[in-house]
C-alpha positions as CSV (number, residue, x, y, z in Angstrom):
1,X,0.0,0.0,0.0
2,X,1.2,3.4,-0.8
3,X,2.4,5.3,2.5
4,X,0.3,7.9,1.9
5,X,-2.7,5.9,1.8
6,X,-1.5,4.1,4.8
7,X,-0.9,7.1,6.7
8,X,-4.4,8.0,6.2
9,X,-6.2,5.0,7.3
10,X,-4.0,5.1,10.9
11,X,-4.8,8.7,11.1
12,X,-8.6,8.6,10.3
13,X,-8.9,5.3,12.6
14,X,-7.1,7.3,15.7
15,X,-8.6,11.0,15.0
16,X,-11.9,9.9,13.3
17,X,-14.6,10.4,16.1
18,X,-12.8,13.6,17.4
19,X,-13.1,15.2,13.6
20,X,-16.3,14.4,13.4
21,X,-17.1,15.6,16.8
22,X,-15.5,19.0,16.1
23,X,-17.4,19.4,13.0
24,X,-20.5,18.6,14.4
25,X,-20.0,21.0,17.1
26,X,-19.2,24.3,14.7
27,X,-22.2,23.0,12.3
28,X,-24.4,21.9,14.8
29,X,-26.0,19.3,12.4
30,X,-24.6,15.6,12.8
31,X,-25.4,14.3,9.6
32,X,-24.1,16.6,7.8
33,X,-20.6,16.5,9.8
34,X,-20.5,13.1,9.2
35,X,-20.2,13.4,5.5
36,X,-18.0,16.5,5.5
37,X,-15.5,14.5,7.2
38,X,-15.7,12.1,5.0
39,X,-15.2,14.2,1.8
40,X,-12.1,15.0,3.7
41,X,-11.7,11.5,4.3
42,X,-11.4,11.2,0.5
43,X,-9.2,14.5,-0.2
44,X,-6.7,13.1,1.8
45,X,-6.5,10.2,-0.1
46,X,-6.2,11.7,-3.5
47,X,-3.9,14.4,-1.7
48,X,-1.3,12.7,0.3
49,X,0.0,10.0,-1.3
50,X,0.3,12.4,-4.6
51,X,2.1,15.3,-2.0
52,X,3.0,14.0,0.8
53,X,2.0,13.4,4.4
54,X,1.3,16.9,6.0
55,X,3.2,18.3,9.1
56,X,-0.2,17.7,11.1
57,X,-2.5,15.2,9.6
58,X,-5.2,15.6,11.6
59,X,-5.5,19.5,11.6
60,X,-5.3,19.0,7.8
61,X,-8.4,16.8,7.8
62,X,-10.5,19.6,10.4
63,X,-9.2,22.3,8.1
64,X,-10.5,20.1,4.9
65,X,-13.7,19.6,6.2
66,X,-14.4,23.1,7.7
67,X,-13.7,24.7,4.3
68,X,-16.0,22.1,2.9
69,X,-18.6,23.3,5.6
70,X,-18.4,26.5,4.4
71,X,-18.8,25.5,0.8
72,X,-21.3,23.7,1.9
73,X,-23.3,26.9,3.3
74,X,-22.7,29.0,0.2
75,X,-24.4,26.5,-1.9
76,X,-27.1,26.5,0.7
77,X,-27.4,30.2,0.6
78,X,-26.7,30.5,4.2
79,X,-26.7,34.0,6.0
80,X,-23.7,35.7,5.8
81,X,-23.3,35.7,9.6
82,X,-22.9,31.7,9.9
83,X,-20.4,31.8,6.9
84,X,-18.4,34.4,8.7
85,X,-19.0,32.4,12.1
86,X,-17.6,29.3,10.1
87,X,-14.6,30.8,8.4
88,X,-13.4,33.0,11.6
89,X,-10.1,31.7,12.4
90,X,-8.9,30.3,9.0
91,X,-5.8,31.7,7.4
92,X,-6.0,33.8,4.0
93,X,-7.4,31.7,1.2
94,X,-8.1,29.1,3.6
95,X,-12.2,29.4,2.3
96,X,-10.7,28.7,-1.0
97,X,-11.7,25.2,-2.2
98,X,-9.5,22.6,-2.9
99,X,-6.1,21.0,-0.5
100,X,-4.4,24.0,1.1
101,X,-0.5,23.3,1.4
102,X,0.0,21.1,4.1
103,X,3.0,22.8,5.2
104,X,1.2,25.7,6.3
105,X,-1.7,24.3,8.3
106,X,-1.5,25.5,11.6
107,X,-2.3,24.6,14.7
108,X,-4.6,27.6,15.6
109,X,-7.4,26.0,13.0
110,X,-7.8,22.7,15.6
111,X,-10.5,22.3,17.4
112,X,-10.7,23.7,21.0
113,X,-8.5,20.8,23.5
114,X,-11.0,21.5,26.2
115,X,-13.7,20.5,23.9
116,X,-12.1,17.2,22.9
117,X,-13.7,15.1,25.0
118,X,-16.9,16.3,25.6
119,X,-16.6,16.4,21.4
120,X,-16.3,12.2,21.5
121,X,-18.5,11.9,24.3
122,X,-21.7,13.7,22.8
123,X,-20.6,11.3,19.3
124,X,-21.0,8.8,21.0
125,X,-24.5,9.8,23.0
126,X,-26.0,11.1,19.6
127,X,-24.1,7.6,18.0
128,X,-26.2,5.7,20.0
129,X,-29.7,7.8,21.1
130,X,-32.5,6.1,21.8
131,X,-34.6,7.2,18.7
132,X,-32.5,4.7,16.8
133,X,-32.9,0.8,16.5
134,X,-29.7,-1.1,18.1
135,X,-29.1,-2.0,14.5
136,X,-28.5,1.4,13.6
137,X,-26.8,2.4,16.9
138,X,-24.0,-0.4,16.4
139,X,-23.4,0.9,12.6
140,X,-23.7,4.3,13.3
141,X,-21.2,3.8,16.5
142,X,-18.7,2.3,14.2
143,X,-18.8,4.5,11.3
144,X,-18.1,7.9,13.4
145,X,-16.8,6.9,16.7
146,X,-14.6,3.3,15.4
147,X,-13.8,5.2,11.8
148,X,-14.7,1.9,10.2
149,X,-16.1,1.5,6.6
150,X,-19.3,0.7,5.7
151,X,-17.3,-2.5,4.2
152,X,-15.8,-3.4,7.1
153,X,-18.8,-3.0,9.1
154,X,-20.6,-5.2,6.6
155,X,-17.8,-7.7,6.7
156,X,-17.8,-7.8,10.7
157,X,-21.4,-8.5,10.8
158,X,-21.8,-10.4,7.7
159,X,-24.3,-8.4,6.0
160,X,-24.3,-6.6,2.3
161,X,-22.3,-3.6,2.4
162,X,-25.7,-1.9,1.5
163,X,-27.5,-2.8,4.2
164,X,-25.2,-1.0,6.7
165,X,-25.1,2.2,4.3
166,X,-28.6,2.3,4.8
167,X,-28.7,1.9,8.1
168,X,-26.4,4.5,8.2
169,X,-28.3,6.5,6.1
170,X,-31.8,6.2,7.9
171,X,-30.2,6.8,11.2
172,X,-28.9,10.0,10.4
173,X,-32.3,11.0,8.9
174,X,-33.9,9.9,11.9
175,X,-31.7,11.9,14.2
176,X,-32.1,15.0,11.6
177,X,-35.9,14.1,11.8
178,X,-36.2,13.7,15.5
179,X,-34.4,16.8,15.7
180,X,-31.7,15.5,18.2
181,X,-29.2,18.0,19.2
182,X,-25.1,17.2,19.0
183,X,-24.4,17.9,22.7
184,X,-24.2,15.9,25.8
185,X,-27.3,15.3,27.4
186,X,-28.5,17.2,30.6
187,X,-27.1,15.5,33.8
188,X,-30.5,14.1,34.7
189,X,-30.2,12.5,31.4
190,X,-27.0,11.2,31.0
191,X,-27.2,8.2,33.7
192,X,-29.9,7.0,31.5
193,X,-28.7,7.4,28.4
194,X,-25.0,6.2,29.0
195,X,-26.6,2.3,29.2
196,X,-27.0,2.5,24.9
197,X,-23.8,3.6,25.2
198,X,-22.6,0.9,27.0
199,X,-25.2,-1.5,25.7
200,X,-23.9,-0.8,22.0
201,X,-20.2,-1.4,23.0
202,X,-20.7,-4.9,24.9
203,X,-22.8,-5.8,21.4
204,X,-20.0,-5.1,19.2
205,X,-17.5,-6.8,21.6
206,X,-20.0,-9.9,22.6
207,X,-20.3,-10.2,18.5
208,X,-16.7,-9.7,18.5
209,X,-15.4,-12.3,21.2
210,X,-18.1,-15.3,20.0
211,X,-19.4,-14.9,16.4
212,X,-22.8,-15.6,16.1
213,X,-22.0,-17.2,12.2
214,X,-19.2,-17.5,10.1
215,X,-16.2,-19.4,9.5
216,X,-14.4,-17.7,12.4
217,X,-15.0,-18.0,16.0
218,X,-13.6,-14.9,17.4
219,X,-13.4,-11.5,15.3
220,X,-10.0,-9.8,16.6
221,X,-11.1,-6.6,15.0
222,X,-14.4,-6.4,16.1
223,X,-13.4,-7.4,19.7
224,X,-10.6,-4.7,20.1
225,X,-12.5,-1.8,19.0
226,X,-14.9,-2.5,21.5
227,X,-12.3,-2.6,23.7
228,X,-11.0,0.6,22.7
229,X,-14.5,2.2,22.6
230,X,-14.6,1.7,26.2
231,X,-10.9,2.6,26.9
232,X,-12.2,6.0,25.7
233,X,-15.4,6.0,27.9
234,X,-13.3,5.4,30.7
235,X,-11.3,8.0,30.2
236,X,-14.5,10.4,29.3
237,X,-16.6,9.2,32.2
238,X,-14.2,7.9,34.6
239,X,-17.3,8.9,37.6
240,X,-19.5,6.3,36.4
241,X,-18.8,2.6,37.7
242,X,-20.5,0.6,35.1
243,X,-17.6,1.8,32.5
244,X,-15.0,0.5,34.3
245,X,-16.9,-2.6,35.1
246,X,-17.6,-2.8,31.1
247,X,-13.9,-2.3,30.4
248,X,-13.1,-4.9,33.2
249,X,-15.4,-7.8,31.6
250,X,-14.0,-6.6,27.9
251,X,-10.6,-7.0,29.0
252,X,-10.8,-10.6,31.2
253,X,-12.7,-11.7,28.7
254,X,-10.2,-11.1,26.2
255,X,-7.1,-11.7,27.9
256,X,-8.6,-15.5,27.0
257,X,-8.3,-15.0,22.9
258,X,-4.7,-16.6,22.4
259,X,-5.8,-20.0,24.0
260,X,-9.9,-20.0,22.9
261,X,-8.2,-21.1,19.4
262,X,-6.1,-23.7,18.0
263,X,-3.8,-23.5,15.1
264,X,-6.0,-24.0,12.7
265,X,-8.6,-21.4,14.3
266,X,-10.4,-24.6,15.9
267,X,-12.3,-24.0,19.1
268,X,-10.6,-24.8,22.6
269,X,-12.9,-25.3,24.9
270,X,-11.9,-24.1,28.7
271,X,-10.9,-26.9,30.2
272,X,-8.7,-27.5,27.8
273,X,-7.1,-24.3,27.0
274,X,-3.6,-23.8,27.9
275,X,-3.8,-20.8,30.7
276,X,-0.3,-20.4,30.2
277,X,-1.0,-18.5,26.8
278,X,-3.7,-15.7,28.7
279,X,-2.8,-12.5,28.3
280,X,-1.7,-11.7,31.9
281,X,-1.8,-8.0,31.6
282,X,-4.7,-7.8,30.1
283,X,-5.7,-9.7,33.4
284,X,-4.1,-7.1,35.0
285,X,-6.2,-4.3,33.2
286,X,-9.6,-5.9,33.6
287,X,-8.9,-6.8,37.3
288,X,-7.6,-2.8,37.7
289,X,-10.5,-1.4,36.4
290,X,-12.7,-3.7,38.3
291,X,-11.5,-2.7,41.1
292,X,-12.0,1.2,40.1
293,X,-15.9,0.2,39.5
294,X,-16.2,-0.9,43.2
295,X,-14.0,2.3,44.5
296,X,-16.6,4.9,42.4
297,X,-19.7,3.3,43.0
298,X,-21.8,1.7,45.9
299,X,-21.7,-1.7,44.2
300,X,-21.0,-3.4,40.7
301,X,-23.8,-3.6,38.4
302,X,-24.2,-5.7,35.7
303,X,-21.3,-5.5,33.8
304,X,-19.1,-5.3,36.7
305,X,-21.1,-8.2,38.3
306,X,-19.8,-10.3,34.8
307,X,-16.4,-9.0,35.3
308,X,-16.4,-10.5,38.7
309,X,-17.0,-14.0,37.1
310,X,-14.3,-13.3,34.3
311,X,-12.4,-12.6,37.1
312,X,-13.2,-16.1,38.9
313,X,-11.8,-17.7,35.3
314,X,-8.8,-15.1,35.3
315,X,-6.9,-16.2,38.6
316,X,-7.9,-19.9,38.7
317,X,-5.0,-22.3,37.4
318,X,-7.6,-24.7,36.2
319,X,-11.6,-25.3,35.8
320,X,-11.5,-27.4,38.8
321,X,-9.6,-25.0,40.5
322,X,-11.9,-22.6,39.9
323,X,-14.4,-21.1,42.8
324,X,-17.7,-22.4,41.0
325,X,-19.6,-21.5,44.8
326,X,-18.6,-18.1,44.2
327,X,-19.2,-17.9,40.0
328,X,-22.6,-19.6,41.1
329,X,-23.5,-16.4,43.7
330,X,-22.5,-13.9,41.6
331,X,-24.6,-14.9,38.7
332,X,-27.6,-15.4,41.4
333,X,-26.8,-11.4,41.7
334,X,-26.6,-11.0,38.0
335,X,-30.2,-13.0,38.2
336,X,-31.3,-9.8,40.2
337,X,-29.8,-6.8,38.4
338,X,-30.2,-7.9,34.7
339,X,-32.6,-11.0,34.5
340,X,-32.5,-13.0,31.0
341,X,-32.7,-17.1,29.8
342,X,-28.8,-16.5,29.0
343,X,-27.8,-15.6,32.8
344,X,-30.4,-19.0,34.4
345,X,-29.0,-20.9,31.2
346,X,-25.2,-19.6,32.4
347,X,-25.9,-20.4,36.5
348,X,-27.2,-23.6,35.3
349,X,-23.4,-24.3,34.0
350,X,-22.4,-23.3,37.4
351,X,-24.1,-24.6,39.4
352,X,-23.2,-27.9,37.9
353,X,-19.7,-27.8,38.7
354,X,-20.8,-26.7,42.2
355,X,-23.5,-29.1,42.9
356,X,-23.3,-31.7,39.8
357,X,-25.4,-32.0,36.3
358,X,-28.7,-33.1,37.9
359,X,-29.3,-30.1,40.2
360,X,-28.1,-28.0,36.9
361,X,-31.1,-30.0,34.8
362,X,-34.0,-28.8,37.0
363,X,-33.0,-25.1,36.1
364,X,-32.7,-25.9,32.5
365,X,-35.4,-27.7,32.5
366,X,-37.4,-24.5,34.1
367,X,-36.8,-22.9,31.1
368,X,-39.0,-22.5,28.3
369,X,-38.2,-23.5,24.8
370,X,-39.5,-20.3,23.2
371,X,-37.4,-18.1,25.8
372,X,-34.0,-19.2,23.7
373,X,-36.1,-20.4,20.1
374,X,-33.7,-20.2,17.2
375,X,-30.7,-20.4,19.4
376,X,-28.1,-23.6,19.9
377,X,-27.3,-22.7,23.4
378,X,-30.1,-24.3,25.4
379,X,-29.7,-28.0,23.9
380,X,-25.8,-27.8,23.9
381,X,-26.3,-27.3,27.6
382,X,-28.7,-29.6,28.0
383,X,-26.8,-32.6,26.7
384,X,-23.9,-31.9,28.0
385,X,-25.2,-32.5,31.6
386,X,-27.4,-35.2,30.2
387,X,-24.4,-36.7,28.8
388,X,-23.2,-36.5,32.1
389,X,-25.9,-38.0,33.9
390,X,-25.4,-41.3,31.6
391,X,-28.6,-40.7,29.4
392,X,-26.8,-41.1,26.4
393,X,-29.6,-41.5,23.6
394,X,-31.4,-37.9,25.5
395,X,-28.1,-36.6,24.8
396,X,-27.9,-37.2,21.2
397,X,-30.9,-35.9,20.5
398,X,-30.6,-32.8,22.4
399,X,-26.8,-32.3,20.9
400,X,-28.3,-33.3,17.2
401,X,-30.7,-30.0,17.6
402,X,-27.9,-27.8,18.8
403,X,-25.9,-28.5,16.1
404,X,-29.2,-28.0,13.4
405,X,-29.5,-24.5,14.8
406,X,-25.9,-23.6,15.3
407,X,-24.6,-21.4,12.4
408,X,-20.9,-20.9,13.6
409,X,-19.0,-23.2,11.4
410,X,-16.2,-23.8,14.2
411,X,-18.8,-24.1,17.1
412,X,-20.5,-26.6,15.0
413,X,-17.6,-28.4,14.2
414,X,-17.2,-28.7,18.4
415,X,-20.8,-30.0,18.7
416,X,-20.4,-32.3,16.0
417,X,-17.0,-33.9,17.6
418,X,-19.4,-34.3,20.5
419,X,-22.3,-36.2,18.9
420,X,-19.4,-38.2,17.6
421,X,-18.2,-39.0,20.8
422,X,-21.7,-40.8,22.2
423,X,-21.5,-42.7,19.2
């Protein structure tokens, strides 16, 4: 690849969200930020690998896209007073269009430092407001906050490159239509809307960390730019517990990746990965900030309730090592704050290693079909402890289902070698 090129993608996936955020902010209109960014987006890549990298790539790309703001207005007829608003601060011919030398791009044309956070921050709010489907929050999050492409986006989730365009597209209608503001909610607000922030961010990386279909089990991309969306929420929001106990769970879970896999990309399951190959300071990371979530708040939530039982995983030297009393409490807790099939079908597993398969089959057994329809999760449990329990022709029915519904190639490959195994 051309170094020019390259030098654009690094800067645009590092500076993306905050160039978007400081064009929203002198605009005040989000959609329309969105795409002047990206016209700069596409300057640079005619521009820099033709003249070079400029002395401060991302000025260059605010610079680009205000002067495209402000051609924008003139084609809109726009008073004179917002043009003049717009263009205060540029250098001489700086309105003019077209690249302005690189060389001469100055610092005094970036956006306000004190602004930069509260910039990404309200991105990331408007990203993902409540006025949009999770669909469109997740695509929306990663085009302007991640800097992804609507092809990589497509690729990640395994969906036609124009379905995420229109996504994108509708979302930023709807926020145009809904008449949502680019700014940081009020403080009443804020608590509220911060869980689609953090909802959005455990989607990408839970989509990330276990593929729901595909050829691949884990999606390393995926997975660290969830990661480094909450990195940046920590840092933005370092008050609020839930974001550390977020970036705790991202990074325990994580610190797992090298061993899930085999050389082949084949699934290891836990109890016979090689613990020797986790990431120990990721570890150290996701047990830090887990331990910030306690200090700032009054008790872990949900996220840092999860983290807890990553952490159980983290700091055992083996599954029967492990404190499955304690894994089995805390997803009791988790029961309590954020109730679902997936957390009873989870303390199920749990309690199993605790107390042994048959006191685990009376919870799955409490669960109803229709709660987990569609999914492979509740039959792969199920004849696992069945198995277990020595019913081996239950077993092979209920592990014959799981791997009908199961559209990961490599976890169906793993329930396969199973149904194998019973003969």
């Amino acid at each position: 690849m051309n170094p020019g090129r390259e030098a654009v993608a690094a800067v645009w996936r590092i500076e993306s969200a905050r160039i978007v955020g400081a064009l929203a902010r002198y605009t005040g209109d989000f959609a329309l930020a969105e795409d002047l960014a990206q016209e700069a987006l596409a300057e640079a890549l005619v521009s820099w690998p033709r003249d070079g990298v400029p002395r401060n790539p991302a000025g260059w790309l605010l610079t680009t896209g205000r002067r495209r703001a402000i051609d924008a207005f003139r084609r809109r007829s726009a008073r004179d007073e917002r043009y003049a608003a717009l263009a205060h601060g540029l250098a001489e011919g700086g309105v003019v269009t077209g690249a302005a030398d690189p060389v001469e791009v100055t610092d005094d044309v970036l956006w306000d430092p004190d602004q930069i956070d509260d910039d990404v921050l309200a991105l990331m709010f408007t990203a993902c407001h409540p006025v949009l489907s999770p669909e469109a929050q997740v695509a929306l999050t990663l085009r302007v906050v991640g800097g992804l492409t609507s092809d990589e986006i497509a690729k990640a989730f395994l969906v036609p490159t124009a379905t995420v365009q229109a996504r994108i597209t509708r979302a930023k209608k709807t926020l145009g239509a809904a008449r949502v503001p680019f700014a940081l909610p009020p403080a009443d607000e804020r608590r509220t809307r911060l869980g689609s922030v953090l909802s959005v961010v455990y989607l990408i990386f839970t989509e990330g960390s276990s593929a729901s279909s595909g050829d691949d089990l884990i999606r390393l991309d995926l997975a660290a730019e969830a990661q480094r969306l909450a990195r940046v929420l920590a840092r933005l929001v370092p008050a609020e517990p839930e974001v550390h106990g977020l970036l705790a769970l991202l990074e325990l879970t994580a610190a797992r990746f090298p061993a899930r896999t085999g050389p082949d990309g084949e699934p290891v399951l836990l109890e016979d990965q090689d613990r020797r190959r986790w990431d120990r300071s990721a570890i150290a990371r996701g047990r830090a900030a887990l331990v910030r979530a306690g200090q700032v708040g009054t008790g872990l939530g949900a996220y840092g309730v999860q983290a807890a039982i990553a952490e159980c995983h983290a700091v055992a030297a083996s599954v029967a090592d492990t404190d499955w009393d304690r894994v089995v409490v805390l997803y009791e807790a988790l029961g309590r704050l954020a109730p679902s099939p997936v957390v009873e079908l989870n303390r199920a597993v749990a309690v199993s290693m605790a107390q042994g398969p048959a006191a685990a089959l009376v919870i799955v057994d409490g669960l109803a079909d229709d709660a987990l329809a569609g999914s492979h999760l509740l039959p792969t449990v199920r004849g696992e402890l069945l198995r277990r329990l020595g019913r081996t022709d239950d077993a092979r029915t209920e592990l014959q289902r799981a791997v009908s519904l199961c559209a990961n190639a490599r976890e169906r490959t793993v329930l396969e070698g199973k149904l194998a195994e019973l003969g």
